[in-house]
C-alpha positions as CSV (number, residue, x, y, z in Angstrom):
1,X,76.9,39.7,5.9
2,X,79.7,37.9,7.7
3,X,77.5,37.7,10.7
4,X,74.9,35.9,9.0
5,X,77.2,33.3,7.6
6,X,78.7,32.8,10.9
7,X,75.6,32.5,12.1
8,X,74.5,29.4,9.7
9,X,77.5,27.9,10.0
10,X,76.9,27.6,13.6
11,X,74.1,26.0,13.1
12,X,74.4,23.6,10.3
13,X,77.3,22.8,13.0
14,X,75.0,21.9,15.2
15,X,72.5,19.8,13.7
16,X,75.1,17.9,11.6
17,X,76.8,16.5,14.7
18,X,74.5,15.2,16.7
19,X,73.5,13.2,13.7
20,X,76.9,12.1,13.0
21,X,76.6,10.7,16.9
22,X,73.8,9.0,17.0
23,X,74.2,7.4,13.2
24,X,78.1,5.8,15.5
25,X,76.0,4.9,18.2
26,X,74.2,2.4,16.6
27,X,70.6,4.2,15.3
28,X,68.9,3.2,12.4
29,X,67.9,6.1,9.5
30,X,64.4,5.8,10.1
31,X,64.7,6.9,13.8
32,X,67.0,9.9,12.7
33,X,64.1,10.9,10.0
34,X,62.1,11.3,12.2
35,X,64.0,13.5,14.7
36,X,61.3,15.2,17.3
37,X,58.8,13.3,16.5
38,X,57.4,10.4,19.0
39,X,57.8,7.4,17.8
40,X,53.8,6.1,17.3
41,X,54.3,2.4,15.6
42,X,54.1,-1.3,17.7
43,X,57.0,-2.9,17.8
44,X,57.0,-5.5,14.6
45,X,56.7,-9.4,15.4
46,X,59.5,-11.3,16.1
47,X,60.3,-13.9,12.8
48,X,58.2,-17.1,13.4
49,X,60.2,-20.2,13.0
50,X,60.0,-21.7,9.6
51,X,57.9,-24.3,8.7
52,X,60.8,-26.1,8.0
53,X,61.1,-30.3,9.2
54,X,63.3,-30.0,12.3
55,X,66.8,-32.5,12.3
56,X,69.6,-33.1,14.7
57,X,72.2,-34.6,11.6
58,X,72.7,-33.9,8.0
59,X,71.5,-37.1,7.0
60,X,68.1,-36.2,8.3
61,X,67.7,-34.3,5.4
62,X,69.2,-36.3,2.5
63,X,65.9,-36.8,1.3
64,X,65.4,-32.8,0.0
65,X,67.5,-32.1,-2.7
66,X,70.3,-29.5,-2.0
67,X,68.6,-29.1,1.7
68,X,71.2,-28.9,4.8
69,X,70.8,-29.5,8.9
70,X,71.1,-25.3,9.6
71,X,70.2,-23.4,12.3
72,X,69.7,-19.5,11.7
73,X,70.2,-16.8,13.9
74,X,66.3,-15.7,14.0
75,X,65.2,-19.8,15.3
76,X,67.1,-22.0,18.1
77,X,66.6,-25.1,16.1
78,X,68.3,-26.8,13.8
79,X,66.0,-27.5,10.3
80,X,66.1,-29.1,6.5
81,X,66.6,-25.8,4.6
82,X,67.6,-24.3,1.3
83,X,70.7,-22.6,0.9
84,X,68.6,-19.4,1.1
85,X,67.9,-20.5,4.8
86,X,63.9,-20.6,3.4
87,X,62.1,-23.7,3.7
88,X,61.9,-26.4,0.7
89,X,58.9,-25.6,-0.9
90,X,57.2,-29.7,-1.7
91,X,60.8,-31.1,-1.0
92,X,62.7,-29.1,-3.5
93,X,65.3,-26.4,-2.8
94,X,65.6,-23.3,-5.9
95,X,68.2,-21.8,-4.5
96,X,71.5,-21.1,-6.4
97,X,73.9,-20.6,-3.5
98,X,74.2,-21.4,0.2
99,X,74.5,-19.4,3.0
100,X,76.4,-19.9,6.5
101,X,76.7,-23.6,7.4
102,X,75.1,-25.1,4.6
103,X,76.9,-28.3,3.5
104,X,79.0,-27.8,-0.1
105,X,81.0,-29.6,-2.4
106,X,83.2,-26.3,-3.5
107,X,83.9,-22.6,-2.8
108,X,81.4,-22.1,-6.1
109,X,78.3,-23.3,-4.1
110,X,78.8,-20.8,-1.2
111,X,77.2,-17.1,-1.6
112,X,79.9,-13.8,-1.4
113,X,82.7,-14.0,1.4
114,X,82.2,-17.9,2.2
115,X,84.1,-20.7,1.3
116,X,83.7,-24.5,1.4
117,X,85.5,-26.3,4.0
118,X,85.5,-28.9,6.7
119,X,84.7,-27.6,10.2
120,X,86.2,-27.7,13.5
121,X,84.1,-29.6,15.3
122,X,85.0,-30.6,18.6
123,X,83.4,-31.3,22.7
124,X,82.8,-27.9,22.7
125,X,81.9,-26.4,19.2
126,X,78.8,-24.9,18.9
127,X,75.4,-27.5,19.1
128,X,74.5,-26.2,15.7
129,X,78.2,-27.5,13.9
130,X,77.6,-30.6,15.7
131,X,74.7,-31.9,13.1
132,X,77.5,-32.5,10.6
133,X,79.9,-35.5,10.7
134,X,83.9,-34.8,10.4
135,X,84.3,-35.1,7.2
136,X,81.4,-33.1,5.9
137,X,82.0,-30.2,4.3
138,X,80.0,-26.8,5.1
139,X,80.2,-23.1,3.7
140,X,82.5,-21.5,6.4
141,X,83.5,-17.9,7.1
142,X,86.3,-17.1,5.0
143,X,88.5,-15.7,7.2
144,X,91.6,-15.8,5.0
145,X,90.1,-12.3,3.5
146,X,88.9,-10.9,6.1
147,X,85.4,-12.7,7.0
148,X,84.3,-13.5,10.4
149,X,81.8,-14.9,12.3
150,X,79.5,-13.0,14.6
151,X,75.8,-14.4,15.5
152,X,75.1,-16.9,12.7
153,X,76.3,-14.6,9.9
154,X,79.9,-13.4,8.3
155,X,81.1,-10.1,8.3
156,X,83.9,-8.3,6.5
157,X,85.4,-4.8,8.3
158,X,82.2,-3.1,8.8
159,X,83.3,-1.1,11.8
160,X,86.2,0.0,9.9
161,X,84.7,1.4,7.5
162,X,82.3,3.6,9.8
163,X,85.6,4.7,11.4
164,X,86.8,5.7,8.5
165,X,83.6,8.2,7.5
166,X,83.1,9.2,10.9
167,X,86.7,10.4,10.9
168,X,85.9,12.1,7.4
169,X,83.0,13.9,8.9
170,X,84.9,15.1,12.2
171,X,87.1,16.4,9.9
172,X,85.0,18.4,7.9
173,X,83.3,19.4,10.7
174,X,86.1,20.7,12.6
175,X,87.5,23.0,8.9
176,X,83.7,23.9,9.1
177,X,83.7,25.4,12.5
178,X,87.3,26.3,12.6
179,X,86.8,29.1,9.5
């Protein structure tokens, strides 16, 4: 009887960790679902730009109500959108917060982990920060809690959380194997 249990402990072993790698290297659920079987689906379309009016200053798009000069990480230029970085649909904006960059008057305005503020703009800040005159304020990072920003977007400790679980699983793993 002990055998047996060895023997499916083994091998729950086995098939547990190689998930447990390839979820830390970076795979998304839907590849490891389907685990041995070829992978039969075109690659999906890239985003198409927005049909958003294209600007090069905030003032460009005074004219749409709660609108800002934005670029997103998905199109190279800079456009007129909504706080939701979705186009104004017949010059009006419904969205209730703004995301990254968006000009603000307050912390309120700006969605979770953003914060209102003037921007560091200088020779050599970022053409996309450069729509925006000194004194405007935008939705910035907030870095005082732990916010950065990485490709057009703000991110709190994500990787320390995965450390944290993948060192929970190691652990059980090793107590698994090591009985």
């Amino acid at each position: 009887m002990f055998g047996i249990f060895e023997m499916y402990r083994k091998q729950v072993a086995a098939l547990i960790l190689p998930l447990v790698l390839a979820s830390l290297a970076g795979y998304s659920s839907e590849a490891l679902s389907t685990f041995g079987v070829s992978n039969t689906k075109p690659p999906s379309p890239a985003p198409t730009a927005p049909p958003a009016r294209p600007c090069t200053r905030q003032a460009e798009c005074a004219g749409i109500s709660s609108s800002s000069c934005v670029r997103t990480h998905y199109d190279p230029t800079t456009r007129c959108l909504c706080g939701d970085n979705q186009p104004p649909v017949n010059g009006q904006c419904d969205s209730q917060t703004k995301a990254l960059y968006h000009a603000c008057a307050n912390s309120d305005e700006c969605n979770d982990g953003l914060i209102c503020g003037t921007p560091n703009i200088t020779g050599t800040a970022p053409a996309h920060l450069r729509v925006h005159a000194p004194q405007d304020k935008i939705c910035l990072c907030d870095a005082e809690n732990g916010f950065v920003e990485k490709e057009h977007t703000c991110s709190d400790a994500d990787i320390l959380k995965t450390s944290l679980v993948a060192i929970f699983v190691v652990s059980c793993i090793r107590k698994i194997l090591a009985n």
